[in-house]
C-alpha positions as CSV (number, residue, x, y, z in Angstrom):
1,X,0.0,0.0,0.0
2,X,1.1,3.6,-0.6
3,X,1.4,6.3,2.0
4,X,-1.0,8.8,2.3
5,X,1.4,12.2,2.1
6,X,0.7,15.8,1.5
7,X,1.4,18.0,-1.5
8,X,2.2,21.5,-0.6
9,X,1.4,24.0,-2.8
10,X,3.6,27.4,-1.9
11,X,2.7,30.7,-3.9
12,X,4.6,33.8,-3.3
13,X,6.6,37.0,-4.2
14,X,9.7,35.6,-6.2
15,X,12.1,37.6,-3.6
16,X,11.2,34.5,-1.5
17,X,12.4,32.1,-3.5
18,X,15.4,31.3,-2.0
19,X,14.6,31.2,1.7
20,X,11.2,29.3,0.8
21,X,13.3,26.5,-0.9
22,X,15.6,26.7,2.6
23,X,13.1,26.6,4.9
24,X,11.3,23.2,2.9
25,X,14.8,21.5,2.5
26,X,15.2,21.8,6.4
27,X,12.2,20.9,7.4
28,X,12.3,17.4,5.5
29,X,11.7,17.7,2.1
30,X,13.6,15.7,-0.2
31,X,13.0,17.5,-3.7
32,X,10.5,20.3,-4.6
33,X,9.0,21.4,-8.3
34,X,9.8,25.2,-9.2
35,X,7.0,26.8,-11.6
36,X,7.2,31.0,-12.4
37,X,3.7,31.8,-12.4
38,X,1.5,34.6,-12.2
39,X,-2.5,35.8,-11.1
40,X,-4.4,37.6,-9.1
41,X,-5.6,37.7,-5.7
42,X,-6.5,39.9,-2.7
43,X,-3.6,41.9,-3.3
44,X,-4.1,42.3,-7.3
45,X,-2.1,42.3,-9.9
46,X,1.5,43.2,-10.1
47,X,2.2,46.9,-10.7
48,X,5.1,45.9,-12.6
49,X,7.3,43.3,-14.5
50,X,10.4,44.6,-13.0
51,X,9.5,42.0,-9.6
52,X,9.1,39.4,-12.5
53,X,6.4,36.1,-11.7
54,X,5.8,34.7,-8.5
55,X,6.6,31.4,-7.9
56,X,5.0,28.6,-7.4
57,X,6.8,25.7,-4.9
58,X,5.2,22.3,-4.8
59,X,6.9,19.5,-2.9
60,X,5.4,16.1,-1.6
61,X,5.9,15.5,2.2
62,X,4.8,13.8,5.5
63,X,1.9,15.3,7.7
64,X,4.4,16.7,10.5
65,X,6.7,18.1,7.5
66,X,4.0,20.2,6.3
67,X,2.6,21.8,9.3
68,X,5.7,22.4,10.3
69,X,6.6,24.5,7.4
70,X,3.2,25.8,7.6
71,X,4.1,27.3,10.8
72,X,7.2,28.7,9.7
73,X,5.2,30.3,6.9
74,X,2.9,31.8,9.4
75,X,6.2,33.4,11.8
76,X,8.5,34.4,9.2
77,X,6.5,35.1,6.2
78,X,2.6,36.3,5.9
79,X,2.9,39.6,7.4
80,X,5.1,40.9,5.1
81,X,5.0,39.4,1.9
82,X,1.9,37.9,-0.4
83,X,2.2,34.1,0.2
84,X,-0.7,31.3,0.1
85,X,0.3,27.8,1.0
86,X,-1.9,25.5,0.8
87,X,-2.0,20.9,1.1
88,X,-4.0,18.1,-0.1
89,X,-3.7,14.8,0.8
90,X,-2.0,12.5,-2.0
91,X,-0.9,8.8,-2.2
92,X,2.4,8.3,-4.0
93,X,3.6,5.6,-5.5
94,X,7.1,4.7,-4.1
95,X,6.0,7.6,-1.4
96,X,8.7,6.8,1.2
97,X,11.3,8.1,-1.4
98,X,9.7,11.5,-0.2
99,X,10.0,10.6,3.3
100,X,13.1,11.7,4.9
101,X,13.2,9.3,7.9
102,X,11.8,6.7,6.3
103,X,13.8,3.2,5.8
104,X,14.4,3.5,2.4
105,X,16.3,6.9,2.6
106,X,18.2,5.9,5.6
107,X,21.9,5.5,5.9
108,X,21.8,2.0,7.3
């Protein structure tokens, strides 16, 4: 049978990128999909193309993975900046590859 993960959807302002991909890479994710998007939302459109697309982070990852970067979305990150983040439960074939502590990633 195939785990039940989550697939976390991150939009935000593209100045994030970086510390967005950080912050999932330490909290457990093992790989992540990168998309430059763009759209509308509570805060409207983009006043200009110099800030270039947002970007769109999706990576697959256990229950406890994603709240906890959901919580470190919520401390370091919505204030400031336009970010939604969002999860839906997925199975995944071969899912424990996207598992960080499970048996077949560890060193043993």
């Amino acid at each position: 049978m195939n785990p039940t993960l989550k697939k976390m959807t991150i939009v935000a302002e593209r100045v994030l990128k970086d510390k967005l991909i950080r912050l999932i890479r330490e909290e457990g994710a093992t790989g992540y999909t990168l998309i430059a998007v763009e759209g509308e939302g509570s805060r409207g459109v983009r006043a200009s193309e110099f800030e270039g697309r947002n970007v769109q982070i999706e990576t697959i990852v256990g229950p406890e993975t994603a709240q906890r970067v959901f919580d470190q979305l919520a401390e370091r990150f919505l204030e400031a900046y336009a970010v939604i983040a969002y999860t839906s439960d997925v199975e995944v074939l071969r899912g424990t590859k996207f598992v960080r502590d499970s048996p077949a990633n560890s060193d043993s």
